[in-house]
C-alpha positions as CSV (number, residue, x, y, z in Angstrom):
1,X,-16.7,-162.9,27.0
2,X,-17.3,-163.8,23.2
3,X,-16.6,-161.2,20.7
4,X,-16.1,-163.5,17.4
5,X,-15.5,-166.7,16.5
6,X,-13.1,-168.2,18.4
7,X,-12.1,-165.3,20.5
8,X,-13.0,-164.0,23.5
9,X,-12.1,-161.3,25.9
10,X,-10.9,-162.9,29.4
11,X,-9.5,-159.6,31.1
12,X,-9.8,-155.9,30.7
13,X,-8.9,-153.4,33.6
14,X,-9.9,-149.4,34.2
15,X,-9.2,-148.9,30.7
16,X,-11.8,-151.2,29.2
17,X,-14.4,-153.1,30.3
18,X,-13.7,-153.8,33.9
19,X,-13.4,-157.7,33.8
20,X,-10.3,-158.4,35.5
21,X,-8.1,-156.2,37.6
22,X,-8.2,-152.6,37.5
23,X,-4.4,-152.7,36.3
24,X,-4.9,-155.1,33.8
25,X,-4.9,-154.4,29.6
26,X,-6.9,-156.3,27.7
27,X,-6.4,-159.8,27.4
28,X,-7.4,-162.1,24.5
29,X,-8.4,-165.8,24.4
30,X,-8.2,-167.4,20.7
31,X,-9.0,-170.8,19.9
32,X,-6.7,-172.3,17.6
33,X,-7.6,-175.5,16.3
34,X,-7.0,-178.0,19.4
35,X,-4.6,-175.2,20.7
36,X,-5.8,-171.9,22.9
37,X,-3.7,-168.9,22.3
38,X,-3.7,-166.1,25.4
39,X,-2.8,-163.1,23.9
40,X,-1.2,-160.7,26.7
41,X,-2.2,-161.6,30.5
42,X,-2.4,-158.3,32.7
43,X,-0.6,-157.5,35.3
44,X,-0.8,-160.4,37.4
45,X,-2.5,-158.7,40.3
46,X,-6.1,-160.6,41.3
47,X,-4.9,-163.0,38.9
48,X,-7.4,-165.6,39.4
49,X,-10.0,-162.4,38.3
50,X,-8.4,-163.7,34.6
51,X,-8.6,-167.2,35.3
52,X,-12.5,-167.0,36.2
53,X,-13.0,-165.4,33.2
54,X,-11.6,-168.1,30.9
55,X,-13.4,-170.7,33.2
56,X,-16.4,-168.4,32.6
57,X,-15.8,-168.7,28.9
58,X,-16.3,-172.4,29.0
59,X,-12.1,-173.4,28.7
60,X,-9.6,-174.6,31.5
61,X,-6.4,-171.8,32.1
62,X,-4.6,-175.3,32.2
63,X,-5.5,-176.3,28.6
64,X,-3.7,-173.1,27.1
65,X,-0.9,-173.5,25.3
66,X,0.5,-170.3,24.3
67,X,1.2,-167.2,25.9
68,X,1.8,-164.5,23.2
69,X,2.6,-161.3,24.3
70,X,2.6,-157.9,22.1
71,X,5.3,-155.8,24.3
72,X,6.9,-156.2,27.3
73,X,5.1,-153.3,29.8
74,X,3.8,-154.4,33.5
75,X,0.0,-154.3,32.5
76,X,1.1,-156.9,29.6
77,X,3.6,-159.3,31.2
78,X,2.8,-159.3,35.0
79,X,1.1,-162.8,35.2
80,X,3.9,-164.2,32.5
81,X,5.8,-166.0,35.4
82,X,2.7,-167.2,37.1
83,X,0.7,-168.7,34.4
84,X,3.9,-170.1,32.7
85,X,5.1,-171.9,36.2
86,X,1.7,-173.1,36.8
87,X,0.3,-174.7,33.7
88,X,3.2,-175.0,31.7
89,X,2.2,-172.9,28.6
90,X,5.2,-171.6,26.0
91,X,5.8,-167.6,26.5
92,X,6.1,-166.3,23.4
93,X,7.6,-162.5,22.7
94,X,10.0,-160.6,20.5
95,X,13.6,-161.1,20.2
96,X,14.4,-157.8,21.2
97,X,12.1,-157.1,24.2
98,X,13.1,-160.8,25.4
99,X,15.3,-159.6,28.0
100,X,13.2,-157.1,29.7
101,X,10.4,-159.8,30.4
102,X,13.6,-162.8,31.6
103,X,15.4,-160.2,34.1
104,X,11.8,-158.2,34.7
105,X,13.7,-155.3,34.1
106,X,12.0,-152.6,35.3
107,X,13.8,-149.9,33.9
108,X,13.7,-150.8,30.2
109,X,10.3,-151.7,30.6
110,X,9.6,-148.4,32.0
111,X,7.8,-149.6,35.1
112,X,9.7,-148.0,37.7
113,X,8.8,-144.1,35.8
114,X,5.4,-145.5,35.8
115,X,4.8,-146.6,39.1
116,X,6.7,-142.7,40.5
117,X,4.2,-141.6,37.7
118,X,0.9,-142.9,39.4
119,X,0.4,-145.8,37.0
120,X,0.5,-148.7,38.7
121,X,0.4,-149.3,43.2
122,X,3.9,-148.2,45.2
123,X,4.6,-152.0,45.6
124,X,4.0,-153.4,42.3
125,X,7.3,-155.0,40.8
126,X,7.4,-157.3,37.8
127,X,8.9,-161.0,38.5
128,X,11.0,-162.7,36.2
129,X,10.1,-165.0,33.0
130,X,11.8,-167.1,31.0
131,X,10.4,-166.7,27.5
132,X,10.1,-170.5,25.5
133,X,9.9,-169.2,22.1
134,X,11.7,-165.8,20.8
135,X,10.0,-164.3,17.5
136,X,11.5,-161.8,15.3
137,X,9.5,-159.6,12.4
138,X,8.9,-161.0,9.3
139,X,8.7,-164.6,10.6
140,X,5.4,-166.7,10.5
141,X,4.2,-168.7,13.5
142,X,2.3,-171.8,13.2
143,X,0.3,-172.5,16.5
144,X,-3.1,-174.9,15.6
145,X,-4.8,-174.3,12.5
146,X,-3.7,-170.8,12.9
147,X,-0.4,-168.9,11.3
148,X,0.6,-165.4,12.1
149,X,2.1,-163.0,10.6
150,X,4.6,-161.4,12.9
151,X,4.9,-157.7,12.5
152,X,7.7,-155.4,14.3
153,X,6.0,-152.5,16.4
154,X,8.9,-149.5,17.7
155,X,7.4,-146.7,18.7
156,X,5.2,-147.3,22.1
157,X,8.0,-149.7,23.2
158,X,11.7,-150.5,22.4
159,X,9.8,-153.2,20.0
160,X,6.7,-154.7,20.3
161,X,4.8,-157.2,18.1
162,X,1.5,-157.0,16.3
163,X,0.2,-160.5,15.2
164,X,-2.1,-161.1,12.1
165,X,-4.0,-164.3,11.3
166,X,-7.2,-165.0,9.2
167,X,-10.1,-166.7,11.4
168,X,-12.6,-167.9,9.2
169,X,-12.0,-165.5,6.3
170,X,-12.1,-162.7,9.1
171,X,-8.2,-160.3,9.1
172,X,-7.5,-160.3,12.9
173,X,-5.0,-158.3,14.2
174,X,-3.8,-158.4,17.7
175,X,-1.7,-154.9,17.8
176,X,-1.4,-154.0,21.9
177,X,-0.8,-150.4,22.7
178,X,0.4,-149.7,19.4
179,X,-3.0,-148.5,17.9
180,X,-6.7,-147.7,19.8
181,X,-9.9,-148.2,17.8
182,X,-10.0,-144.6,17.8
183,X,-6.8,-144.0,15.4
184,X,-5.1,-143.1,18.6
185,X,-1.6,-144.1,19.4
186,X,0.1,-144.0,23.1
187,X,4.0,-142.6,23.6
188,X,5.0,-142.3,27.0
189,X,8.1,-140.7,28.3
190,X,9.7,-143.9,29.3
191,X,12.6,-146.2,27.6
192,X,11.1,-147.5,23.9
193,X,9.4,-144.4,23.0
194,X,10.0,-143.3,19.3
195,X,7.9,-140.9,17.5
196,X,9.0,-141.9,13.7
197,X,9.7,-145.2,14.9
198,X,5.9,-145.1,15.3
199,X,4.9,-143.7,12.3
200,X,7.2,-146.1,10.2
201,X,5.2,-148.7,12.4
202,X,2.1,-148.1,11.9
203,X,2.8,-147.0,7.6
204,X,3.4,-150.8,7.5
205,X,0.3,-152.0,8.5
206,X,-1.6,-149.7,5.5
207,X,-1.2,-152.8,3.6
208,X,-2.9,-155.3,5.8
209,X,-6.7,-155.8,5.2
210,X,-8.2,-155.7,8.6
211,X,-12.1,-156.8,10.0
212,X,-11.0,-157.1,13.3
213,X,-9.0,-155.2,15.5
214,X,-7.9,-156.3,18.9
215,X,-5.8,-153.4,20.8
216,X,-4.4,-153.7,24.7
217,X,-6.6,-151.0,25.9
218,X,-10.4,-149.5,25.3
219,X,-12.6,-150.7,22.4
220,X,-12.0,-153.3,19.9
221,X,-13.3,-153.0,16.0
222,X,-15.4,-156.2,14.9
223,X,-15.5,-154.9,11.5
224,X,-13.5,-152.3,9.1
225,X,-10.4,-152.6,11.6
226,X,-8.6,-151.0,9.1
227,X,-10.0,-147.7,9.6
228,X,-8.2,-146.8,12.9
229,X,-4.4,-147.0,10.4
230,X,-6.3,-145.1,8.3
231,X,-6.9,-142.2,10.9
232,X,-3.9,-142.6,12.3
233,X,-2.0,-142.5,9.1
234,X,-4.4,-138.8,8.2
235,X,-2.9,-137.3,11.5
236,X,0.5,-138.1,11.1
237,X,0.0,-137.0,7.3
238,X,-0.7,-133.8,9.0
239,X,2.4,-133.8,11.4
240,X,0.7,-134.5,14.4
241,X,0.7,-137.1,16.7
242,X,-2.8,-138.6,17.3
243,X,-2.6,-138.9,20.7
């Protein structure tokens, strides 16, 4: 589903629009110049529910290049192996979360609390990916015509990534379960969470002009993206958590 230029939504689960797997967070197709870009793939149940949707979408799952991933949690990373083994495209996460996604540690990633919790079927386990290329914060990575700016997100997750671009004098930010279009943010009891960590996460982003927000879960902003830091910045003023 087209949202902008050159972006599309290809899966969503229970917690957005319904496209894809119940399970699954939202998923994001960019276009980069002559490369596509999947932005976090879902949980690799019903996976070819997110395959049909790019095919819907007018591309080929076999022409992306990149798999870029904002944090390594089952919903994100659980069709990571499968998509990488069958059409070849780079995995591409943070440093730091890079060994949770290569051993599919499920303890670290907090899956095994989640499933006990009710979060995701009895029999769900997370398989093991190699990632191509590791990223750390402050770098800048050059895929197409696109650069991002590659922020460090603590605070959902032991450290997650948002990535910002500009798409035709648009401020895109791809920010996963760091930030809802609500102002909302999302701790869990699980490995990775970190109050200030996410306070001190989401003070950096104050800076960033933002039209578009892309978050893992719910609603995305089209315009004035920047006003969900704002409100989460207000509550946190306050000393509460906006949960």
């Amino acid at each position: 589903m087209k949202i902008a230029d050159r972006i599309y939504l290809v899966g969503s689960g229970s917690n957005g629009l319904m496209l894809t797997d119940e399970w699954d967070c939202n998923c994001y197709l960019v276009a980069a110049g002559d490369e596509l870009i999947l932005f976090d793939c879902g949980c690799g149940i019903d996976i070819q529910l997110l395959e049909q949707e790019i095919i819907r979408d007018g591309f080929r799952p076999a022409d992306i290049s990149y798999l870029c991933l904002t944090h390594c949690h089952g919903d994100h990373i659980g069709a990571a192996g499968y998509l990488q083994k069958k059409y070849g495209l780079k995995v591409v996460v943070m440093k730091s979360e890079a060994a949770i996604l290569r051993d599919a540690d499920e303890e670290q990633s907090g899956l095994r609390k989640a499933r006990e919790a009710g979060y995701y079927p009895t029999d769900y386990h997370l398989q093991p990916c190699v990632p191509d290329i590791l990223i750390e914060a402050g770098e800048r990575l050059q895929i197409g015509d696109l650069t991002f700016e590659i922020r460090g997100m603590k605070g959902h997750s032991p450290c997650g990534t948002a990535y910002y671009t500009v798409i035709n004098d648009k401020s895109v930010l791809v920010i996963g379960d760091m930030l809802t279009a609500a102002g909302k943010v999302s701790i869990q009891l699980i490995p990775g969470a970190d109050v200030l960590g996410y306070v001190d996460s989401i003070d950096q982003l104050k800076e960033l002009e933002i039209d578009i927000l892309l978050p893992g879960h719910g609603c995305f902003l089209l315009r004035n993206g920047s006003r969900a830091v704002t409100m989460a910045l207000a509550s946190f003023d306050r000393l509460v958590v906006p949960v």
